[in-house]
Structure formats: structure tokens, C-alpha cells
C-alpha positions as CSV (number, residue, x, y, z in Angstrom):
1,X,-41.5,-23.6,62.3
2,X,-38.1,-21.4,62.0
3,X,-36.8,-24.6,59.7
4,X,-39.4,-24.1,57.5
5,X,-39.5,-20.0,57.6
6,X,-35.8,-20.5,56.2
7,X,-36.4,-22.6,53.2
8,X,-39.2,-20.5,52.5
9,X,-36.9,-17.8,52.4
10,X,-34.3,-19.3,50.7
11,X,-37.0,-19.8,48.0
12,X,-37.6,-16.3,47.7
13,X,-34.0,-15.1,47.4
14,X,-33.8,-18.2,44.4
15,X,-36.2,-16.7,42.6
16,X,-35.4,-13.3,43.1
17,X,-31.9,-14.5,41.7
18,X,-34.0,-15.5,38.8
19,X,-35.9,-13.2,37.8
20,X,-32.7,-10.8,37.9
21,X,-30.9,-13.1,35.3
22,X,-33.9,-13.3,33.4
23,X,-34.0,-9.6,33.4
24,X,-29.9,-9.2,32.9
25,X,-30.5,-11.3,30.0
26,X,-33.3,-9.9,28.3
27,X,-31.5,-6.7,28.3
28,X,-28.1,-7.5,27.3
29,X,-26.7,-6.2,24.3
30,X,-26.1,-7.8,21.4
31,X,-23.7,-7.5,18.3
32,X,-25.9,-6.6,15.1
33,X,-24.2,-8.8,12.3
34,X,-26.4,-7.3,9.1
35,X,-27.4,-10.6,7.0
36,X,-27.3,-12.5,9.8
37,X,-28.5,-11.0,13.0
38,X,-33.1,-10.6,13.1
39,X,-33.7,-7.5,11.5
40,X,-34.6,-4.4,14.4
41,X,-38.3,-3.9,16.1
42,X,-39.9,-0.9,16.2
43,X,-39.1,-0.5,19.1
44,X,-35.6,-1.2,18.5
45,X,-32.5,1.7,17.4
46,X,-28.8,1.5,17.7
47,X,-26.9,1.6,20.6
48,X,-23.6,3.5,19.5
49,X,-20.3,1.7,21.1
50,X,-17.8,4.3,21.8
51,X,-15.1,1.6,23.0
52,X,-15.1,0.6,19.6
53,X,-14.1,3.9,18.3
54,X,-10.5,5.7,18.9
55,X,-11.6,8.5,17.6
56,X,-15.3,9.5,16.4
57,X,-17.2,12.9,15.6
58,X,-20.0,14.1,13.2
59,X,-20.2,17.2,10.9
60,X,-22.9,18.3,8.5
61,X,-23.1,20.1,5.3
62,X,-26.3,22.4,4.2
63,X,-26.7,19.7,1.2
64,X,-25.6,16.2,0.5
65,X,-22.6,15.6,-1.3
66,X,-21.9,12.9,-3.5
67,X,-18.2,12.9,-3.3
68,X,-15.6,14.1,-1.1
69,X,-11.7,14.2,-0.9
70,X,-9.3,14.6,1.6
71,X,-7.2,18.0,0.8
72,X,-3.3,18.0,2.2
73,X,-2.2,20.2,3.9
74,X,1.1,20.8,5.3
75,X,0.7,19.5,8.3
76,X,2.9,16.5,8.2
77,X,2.6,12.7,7.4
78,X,1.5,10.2,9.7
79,X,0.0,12.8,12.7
80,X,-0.8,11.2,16.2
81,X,-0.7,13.8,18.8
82,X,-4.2,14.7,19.8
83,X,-6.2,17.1,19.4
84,X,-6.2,16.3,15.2
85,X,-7.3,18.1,12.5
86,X,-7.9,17.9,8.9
87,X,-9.2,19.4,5.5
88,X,-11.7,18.0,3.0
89,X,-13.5,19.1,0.1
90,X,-17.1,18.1,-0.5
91,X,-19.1,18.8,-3.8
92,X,-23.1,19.4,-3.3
93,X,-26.4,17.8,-4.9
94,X,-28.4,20.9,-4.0
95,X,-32.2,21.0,-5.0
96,X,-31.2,23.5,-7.6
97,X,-28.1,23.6,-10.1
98,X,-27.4,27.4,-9.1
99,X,-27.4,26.2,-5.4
100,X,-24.6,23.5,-5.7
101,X,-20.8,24.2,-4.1
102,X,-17.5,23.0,-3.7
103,X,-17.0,23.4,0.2
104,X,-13.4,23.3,1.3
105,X,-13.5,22.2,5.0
106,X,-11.5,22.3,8.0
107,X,-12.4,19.9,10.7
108,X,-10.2,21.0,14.0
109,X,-9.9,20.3,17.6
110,X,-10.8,16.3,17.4
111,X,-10.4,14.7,20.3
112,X,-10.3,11.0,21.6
113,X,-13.0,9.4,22.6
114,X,-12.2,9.3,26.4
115,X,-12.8,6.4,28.4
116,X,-15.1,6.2,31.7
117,X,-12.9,6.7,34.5
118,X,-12.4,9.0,38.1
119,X,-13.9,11.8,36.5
120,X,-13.9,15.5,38.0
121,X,-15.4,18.1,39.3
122,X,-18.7,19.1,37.5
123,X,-17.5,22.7,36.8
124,X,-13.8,21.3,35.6
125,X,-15.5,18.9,33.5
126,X,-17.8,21.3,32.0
127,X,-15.2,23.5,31.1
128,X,-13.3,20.3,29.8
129,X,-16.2,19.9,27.6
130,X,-16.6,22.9,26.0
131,X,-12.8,23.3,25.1
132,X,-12.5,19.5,23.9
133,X,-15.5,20.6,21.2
134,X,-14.6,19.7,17.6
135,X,-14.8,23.1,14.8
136,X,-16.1,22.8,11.5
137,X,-15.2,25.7,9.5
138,X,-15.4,25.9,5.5
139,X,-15.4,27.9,2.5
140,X,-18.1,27.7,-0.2
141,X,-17.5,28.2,-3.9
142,X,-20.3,28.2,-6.3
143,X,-20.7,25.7,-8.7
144,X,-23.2,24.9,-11.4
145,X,-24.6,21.5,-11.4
146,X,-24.5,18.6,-9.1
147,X,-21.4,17.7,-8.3
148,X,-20.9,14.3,-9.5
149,X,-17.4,13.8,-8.2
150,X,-14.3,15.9,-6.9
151,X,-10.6,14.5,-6.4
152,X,-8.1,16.7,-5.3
153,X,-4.0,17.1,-6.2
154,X,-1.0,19.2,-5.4
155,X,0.2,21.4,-8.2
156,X,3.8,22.8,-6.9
157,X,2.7,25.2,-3.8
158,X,-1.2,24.5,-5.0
159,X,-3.9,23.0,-3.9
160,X,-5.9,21.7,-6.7
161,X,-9.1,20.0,-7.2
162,X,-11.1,18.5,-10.5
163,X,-14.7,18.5,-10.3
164,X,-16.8,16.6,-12.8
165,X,-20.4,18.7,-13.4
166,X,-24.0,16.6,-14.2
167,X,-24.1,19.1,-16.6
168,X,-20.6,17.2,-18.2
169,X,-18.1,19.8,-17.7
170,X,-14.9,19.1,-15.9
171,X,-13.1,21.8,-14.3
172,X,-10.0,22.4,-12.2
173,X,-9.9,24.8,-9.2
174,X,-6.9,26.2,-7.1
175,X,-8.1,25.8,-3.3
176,X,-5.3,27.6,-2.0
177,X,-6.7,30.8,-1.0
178,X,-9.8,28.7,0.3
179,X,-7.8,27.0,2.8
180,X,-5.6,30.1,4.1
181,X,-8.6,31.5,5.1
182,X,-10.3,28.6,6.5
183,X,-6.9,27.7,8.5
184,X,-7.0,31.3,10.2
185,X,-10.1,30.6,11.5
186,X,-11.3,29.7,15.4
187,X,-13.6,30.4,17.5
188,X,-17.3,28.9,16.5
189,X,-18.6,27.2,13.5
190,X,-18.9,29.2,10.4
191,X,-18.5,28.9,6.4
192,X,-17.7,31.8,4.5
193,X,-19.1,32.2,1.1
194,X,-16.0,32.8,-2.3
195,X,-19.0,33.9,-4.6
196,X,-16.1,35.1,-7.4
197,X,-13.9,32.3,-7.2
198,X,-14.0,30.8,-11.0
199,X,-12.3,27.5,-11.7
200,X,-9.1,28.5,-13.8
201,X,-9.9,25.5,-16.7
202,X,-13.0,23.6,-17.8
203,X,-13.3,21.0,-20.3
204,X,-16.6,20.6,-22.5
205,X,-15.3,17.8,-24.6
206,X,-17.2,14.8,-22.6
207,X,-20.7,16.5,-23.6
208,X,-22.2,14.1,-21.3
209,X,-21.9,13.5,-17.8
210,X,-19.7,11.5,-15.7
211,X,-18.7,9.9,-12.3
212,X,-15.1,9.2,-12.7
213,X,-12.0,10.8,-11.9
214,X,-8.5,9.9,-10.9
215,X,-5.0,12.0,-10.8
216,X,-1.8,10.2,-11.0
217,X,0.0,9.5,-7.7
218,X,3.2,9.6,-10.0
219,X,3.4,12.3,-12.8
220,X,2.3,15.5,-11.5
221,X,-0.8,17.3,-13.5
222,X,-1.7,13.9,-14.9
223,X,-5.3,13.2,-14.7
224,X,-8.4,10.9,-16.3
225,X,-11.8,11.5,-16.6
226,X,-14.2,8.7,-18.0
227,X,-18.4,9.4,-18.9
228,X,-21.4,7.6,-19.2
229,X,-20.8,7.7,-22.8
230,X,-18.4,5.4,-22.3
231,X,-15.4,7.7,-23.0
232,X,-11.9,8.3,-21.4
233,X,-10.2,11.4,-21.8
234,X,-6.4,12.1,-20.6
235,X,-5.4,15.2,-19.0
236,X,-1.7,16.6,-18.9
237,X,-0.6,19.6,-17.3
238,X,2.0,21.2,-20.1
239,X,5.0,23.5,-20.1
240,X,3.9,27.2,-18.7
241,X,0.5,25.7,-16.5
242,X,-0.9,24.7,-19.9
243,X,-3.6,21.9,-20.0
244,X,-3.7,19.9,-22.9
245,X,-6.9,17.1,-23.0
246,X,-6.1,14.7,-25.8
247,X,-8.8,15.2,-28.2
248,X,-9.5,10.8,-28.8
249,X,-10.2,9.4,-25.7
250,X,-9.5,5.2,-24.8
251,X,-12.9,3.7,-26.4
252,X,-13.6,-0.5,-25.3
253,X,-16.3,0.2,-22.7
254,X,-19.5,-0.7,-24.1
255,X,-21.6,1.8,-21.0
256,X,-20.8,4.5,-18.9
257,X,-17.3,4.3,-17.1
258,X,-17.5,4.4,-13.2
259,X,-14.6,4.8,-11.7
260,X,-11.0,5.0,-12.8
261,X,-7.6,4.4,-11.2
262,X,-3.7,5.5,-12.1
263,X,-1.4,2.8,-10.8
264,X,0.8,3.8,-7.8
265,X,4.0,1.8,-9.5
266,X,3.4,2.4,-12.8
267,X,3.3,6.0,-14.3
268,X,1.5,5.2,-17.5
269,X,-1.0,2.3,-16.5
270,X,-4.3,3.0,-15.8
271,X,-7.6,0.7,-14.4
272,X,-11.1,1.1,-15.0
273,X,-14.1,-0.5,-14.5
274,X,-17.6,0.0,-16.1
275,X,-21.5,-0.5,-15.9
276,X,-20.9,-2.8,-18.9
277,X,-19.9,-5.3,-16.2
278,X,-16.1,-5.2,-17.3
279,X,-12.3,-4.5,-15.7
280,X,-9.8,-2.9,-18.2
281,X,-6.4,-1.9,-18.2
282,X,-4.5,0.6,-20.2
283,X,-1.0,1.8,-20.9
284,X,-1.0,5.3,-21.9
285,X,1.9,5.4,-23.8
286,X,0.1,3.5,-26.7
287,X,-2.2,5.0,-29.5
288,X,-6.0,5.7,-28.1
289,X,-7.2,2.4,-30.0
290,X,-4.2,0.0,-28.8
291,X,-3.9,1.3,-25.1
292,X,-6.0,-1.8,-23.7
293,X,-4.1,-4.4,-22.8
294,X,-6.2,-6.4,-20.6
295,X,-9.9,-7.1,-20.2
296,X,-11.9,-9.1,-17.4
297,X,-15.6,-9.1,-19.2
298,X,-17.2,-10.2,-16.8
299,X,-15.8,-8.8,-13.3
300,X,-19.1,-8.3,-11.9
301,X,-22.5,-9.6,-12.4
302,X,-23.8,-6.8,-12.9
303,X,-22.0,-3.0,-13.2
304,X,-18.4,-2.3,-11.7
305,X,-18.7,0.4,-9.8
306,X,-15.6,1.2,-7.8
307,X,-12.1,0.3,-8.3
308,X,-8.9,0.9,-5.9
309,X,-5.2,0.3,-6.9
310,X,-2.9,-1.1,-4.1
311,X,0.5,0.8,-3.7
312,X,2.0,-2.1,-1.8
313,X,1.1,-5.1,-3.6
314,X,0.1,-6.3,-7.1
315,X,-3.8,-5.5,-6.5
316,X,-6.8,-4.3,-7.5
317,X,-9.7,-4.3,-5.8
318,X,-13.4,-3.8,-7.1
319,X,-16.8,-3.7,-6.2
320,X,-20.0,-3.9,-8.2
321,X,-24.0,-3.5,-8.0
322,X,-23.8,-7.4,-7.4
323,X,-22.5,-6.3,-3.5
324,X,-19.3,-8.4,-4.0
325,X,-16.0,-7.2,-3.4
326,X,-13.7,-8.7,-5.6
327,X,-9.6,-9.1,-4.9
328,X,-7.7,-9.2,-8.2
329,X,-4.1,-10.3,-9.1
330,X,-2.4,-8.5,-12.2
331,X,-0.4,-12.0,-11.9
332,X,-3.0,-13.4,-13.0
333,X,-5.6,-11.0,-14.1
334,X,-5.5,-12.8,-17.7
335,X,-7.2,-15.7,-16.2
336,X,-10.6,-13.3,-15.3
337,X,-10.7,-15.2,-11.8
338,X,-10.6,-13.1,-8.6
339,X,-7.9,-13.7,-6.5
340,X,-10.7,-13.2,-3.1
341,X,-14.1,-12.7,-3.7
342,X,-16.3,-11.5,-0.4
343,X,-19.7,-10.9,0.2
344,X,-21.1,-8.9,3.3
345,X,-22.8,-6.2,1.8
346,X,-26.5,-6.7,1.1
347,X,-26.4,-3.9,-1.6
348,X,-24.4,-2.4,-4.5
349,X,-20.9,-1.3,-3.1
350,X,-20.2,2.3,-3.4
351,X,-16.9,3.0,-2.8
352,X,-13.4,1.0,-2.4
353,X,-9.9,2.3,-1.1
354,X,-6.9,0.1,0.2
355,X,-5.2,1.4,2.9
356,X,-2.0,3.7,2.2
357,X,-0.3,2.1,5.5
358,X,-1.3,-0.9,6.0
359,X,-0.5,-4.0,3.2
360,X,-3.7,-5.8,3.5
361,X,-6.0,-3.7,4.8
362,X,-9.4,-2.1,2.6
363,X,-12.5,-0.3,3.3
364,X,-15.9,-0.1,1.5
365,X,-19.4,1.2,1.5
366,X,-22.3,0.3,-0.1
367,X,-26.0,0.9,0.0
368,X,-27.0,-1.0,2.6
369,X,-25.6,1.7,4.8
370,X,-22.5,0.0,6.3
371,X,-19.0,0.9,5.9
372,X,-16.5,-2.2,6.3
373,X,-12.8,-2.8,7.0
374,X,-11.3,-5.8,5.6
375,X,-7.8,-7.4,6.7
376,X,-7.3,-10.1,4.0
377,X,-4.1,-11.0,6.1
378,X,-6.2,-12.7,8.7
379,X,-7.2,-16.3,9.2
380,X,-10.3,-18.1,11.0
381,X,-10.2,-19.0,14.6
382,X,-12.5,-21.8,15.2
383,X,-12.9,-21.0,18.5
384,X,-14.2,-17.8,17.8
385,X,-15.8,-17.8,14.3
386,X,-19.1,-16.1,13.6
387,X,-21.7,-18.3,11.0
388,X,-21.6,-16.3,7.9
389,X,-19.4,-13.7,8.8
390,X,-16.0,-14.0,5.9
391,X,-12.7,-14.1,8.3
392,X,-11.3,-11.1,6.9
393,X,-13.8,-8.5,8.3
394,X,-12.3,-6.4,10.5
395,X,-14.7,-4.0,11.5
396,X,-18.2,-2.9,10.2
397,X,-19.6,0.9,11.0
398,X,-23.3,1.9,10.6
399,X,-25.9,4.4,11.7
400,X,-24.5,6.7,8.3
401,X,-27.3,6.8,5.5
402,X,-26.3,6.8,1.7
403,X,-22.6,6.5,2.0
404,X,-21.4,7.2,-1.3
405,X,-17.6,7.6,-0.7
């Protein structure tokens, strides 16, 4: 009887061992791989990973904005002692033209993410809390129109920004007052309002709207702006704070010009892409109707969005409606082949930058609401590949909606 009391027992703990790994395994978590993974059930959300983020916060602005930049500040180069901060510049697509703004941002007291560990009391780790929370504090300017897109630039001691309008004006605007007053602030959130600031030049000769704008990393108070009339205009800052626009712009698109990009080597060259599918380079130096001196047709199945220059190597990078990123060679550019061609994205890429540290490294957006970080240094290990996942994606972030740049 006690023999058969124990196996009956051992039978239960079995299958109480069981039903735990049954249970363990219905709720592990899981990597979501978009285009590969089974898309999410109602009853379903994101589980945010904080181990896979150094560093990780959210701010808001009262509108969306369609473009930001980062403004530099003085500061230093290359910062790693915690807590960070940093100031942007965002332009708004308000519900109504007289409602848009530029807001000039400064983004404070950014911690790192802090791993689970001993932790302390409950009082020393509310008070840890509260003094480890980020600050958001801006300035708004008012701007007429949607902002379509805003870089921004050093001028001398000035902090400069172009804005392109959906109402096709261009204008430049000195931020430097903005952020002194934003850096001198502390304490809560808060935005203060710069209802007379005026931009100190605007430029009506697009007379259409447009998405692209680019300053030169190289020659100071050099900028383009291209429309969706299929026109780029050249900017030069002149003796005295002068700004002459060269009245004939660099015609060969055949639709609206996307994005544009100086080269960080080469003072006078410039890239662009287009919604008429096509890649083309131009050197400046040459008359308005000979500046092209290389075309790729047919860079994109469909329109060229987005187009980064890289200041370490010979590269372009590009990325279209199509959702392909394409790596280009100005070796070889002639040829109209793509040096790397990747697709991840499920929808037309948005935005494009290569990394101003590392060699290889790029990021992108696109409509499909993820944000990726390529390494095209890295190589497959078989032991560890993912089906359908290219080798050289680093990292992919989500939860963001409509990430335009």
C-alpha cells in the first residue's frame, strides 16, 4: 500500500512539473521579427525591453512635426557622463496654418536606464525618482504653414535654422536667443511662447512647395533647397550676412525633389534623389544646365525618398516608396547597380542617416513604424541566423507611430 501511495505521488509531482512547463512556455516572450513573426492578437501589445536600451525617454509636442533637427550647442563633442542633455528643433503640422511653430527644445536631465538590482529604501528611491526625472523645456516661434522640413547650421556665434513652408516659402531663423532662454531654464516642464520673433530672410522663388533641404558640412552659409516642381535652388551666404539665391536653379528631375545631400569631402558636389525614381549628382561649380554629372534612372522602383552621404567612405545611401534601402558606390555609381540592397521594411522608407562615428553603421525609418540600425560590417553566423532576417540588422525599435525623421 505505501509502494503504491508513492508512485501515485510521484505521478502527481510529474504532472505538476508539467503543467508548469506548459505554462512557462505558453508565456514566454518572444522576439517580434516584423515580416516574419504572426502578426499580434487582440489581445496582444508590446512588451517594451529596457535591457535593450542604454538610454531611453519620451517627450511630446502639442502638434506633430514632420521634421526635426538636432541644434549644437556648446556643450562638447562626443558627451558620455550621465545625466545628458540635448537641443532639437521641431517644425509643426498644426490643424491650422496660423497655429504651426518652430519649437526650439531642450531635453535635460536624461538618465540611464538603470538595471534591476539591491535596490533601496522606499523613501531614498522615491526621492531617487523624482530627481532622475527627464525636463523638456522649449521655445515656440510662430510660423505660417506646415512645416515641411527644418535643418539647422552654425553661422559664426549663431544658431541658424532653414525652414521650408507648404505654402513654398523658405526662410532662415537665428535660434540663438531661443536657446539662451531655454538653457536657463529648470525646474518643471514649460515652453515659452517668442510671438515677435520674425525669420531674418525668406525666399519666394520656389512658388511651390517643397520637402528638401541640406546645408553644407563644408562651406559655411551654403545651402540647397529642391521642390516638387522639380527645382533646385543654391543658397550662398555673401560678404556683410548677405544671401544671394541663384535665380536658375539645377533642372533634370522630371517630379518633385525629395531629399538632397552636400558631400562631406567634397565642397561643391551635391546628391539628390526624386519621386521621378532617379539618383543625381551635381557639381556646383558648373553652369545650372551642365552641373549633372551623374544619373541612376532608375534607383528605386518607385520614388527616392531619402538620401544620406557618408563622411567616411565613398557612399551614398538611399531609400524609396519601394521599402528598399539601397547602398551605393560613387566607384561605381556609373554602372546604376547598388553596391547592397536590403529589404526589412514592409513600407516606404522615410528617413536615412549614416552614422557620424561609426564607418558602417546607418539608421532608417519608414512607414511601417520601425526604426532600424544597420552594420553593413557584419557577416552571418550560421549558428545563430534568423530566416529572413538580412545579416546586417543591428537593431530594430518600434512602438513610435509615423516616424518621419
Amino acid at each position: 500500500m505505501e509502494e503504491n501511495s508513492t508512485e501515485q505521488l510521484n505521478e502527481i509531482e510529474m504532472m505538476d512539473d508539467e503543467k508548469e512547463r506548459k505554462k512557462t512556455k505558453k508565456h514566454k516572450k518572444k522576439v517580434y521579427i516584423p515580416g516574419v513573426s504572426r502578426p499580434l492578437r487582440e489581445d496582444e501589445d508590446w512588451d517594451f525591453d529596457p535591457e535593450a536600451y542604454r538610454l531611453y525617454h519620451s517627450f511630446e509636442t502639442k502638434w506633430p512635426c514632420l521634421s526635426f533637427d538636432i541644434v549644437a550647442d556648446d556643450l562638447g563633442d562626443n558627451r558620455t557622463d550621465f545625466p545628458m542633455s540635448c537641443y532639437l528643433i521641431g517644425g509643426t503640422q498644426a490643424e491650422k496654418a496660423t497655429n504651426n511653430e518652430l519649437i526650439v527644445m531642450k531635453l535635460s536631465n536624461l538618465y540611464p536606464i538603470e538595471s534591476d538590482g539591491a535596490s533601496d529604501s522606499e523613501e531614498d528611491l522615491e526621492e531617487n525618482t523624482q530627481n532622475k526625472e527627464p525636463k523638456f523645456h522649449a521655445s515656440a516661434i510662430p510660423h505660417l504653414g506646415i512645416v515641411n522640413r527644418v535643418k539647422t547650421t552654425v553661422l559664426g556665434q549663431s544658431k541658424v535654422c532653414a525652414a521650408f513652408s507648404s505654402q513654398g516659402k523658405v526662410t532662415l531663423w537665428n535660434l540663438t536667443q531661443a536657446m539662451e532662454e531655454i538653457s536657463d531654464m529648470e525646474g518643471r516642464d514649460r515652453i515659452v511662447k517668442r510671438p515677435k520673433e520674425r525669420p531674418f530672410f525668406s525666399f519666394l522663388g520656389h512658388q511651390a512647395e517643397g520637402y528638401a533641404l541640406s546645408w553644407s558640412p563644408l562651406k559655411m552659409g551654403k545651402l540647397a533647397s529642391g521642390d516638387i516642381r522639380h527645382k533646385i535652388h543654391l543658397w550662398t551666404m555673401a560678404e556683410g550676412g548677405r544671401w544671394v539665391v541663384d535665380e536658375k536653379p539645377l533642372i533634370g528631375h522630371k517630379d518633385s525633389v525629395e531629399d538632397l545631400c552636400w558631400s562631406p569631402v567634397e565642397e561643391t558636389m551635391l546628391a539628390s534623389c526624386s519621386a521621378d525614381h532617379s539618383i543625381k549628382l551635381w557639381d556646383t561649380r558648373s553652369a545650372p544646365s551642365d552641373a549633372c554629372v551623374c544619373t541612376v534612372e532608375n534607383a528605386h522602383e518607385s520614388h527616392a525618398n531619402v538620401i544620406s552621404w557618408s563622411k567616411f567612405e565613398p557612399l551614398l545611401v538611399s531609400g524609396g516608396d519601394d521599402s528598399i534601402l539601397n547602398v551605393w558606390s560613387l566607384k561605381t555609381m556609373q554602372y546604376k547597380e547598388p553596391v547592397g540592397r536590403f529589404k526589412q521594411h514592409k513600407a516606404p522608407i522615410t528617413s536615412v542617416e549614416w552614422s557620424p562615428h561609426e564607418t558602417t553603421t546607418m539608421i532608417a525609418s519608414g512607414e511601417d513604424n520601425q526604426v532600424t540600425i544597420w552594420d553593413l560590417s557584419l557577416e552571418a553566423d550560421s549558428a545563430e541566423d534568423i530566416v529572413d532576417v538580412p545579416q546586417q540588422l543591428l537593431f530594430t525599435h518600434m512602438g513610435q507611430k509615423e516616424v518621419k525623421e
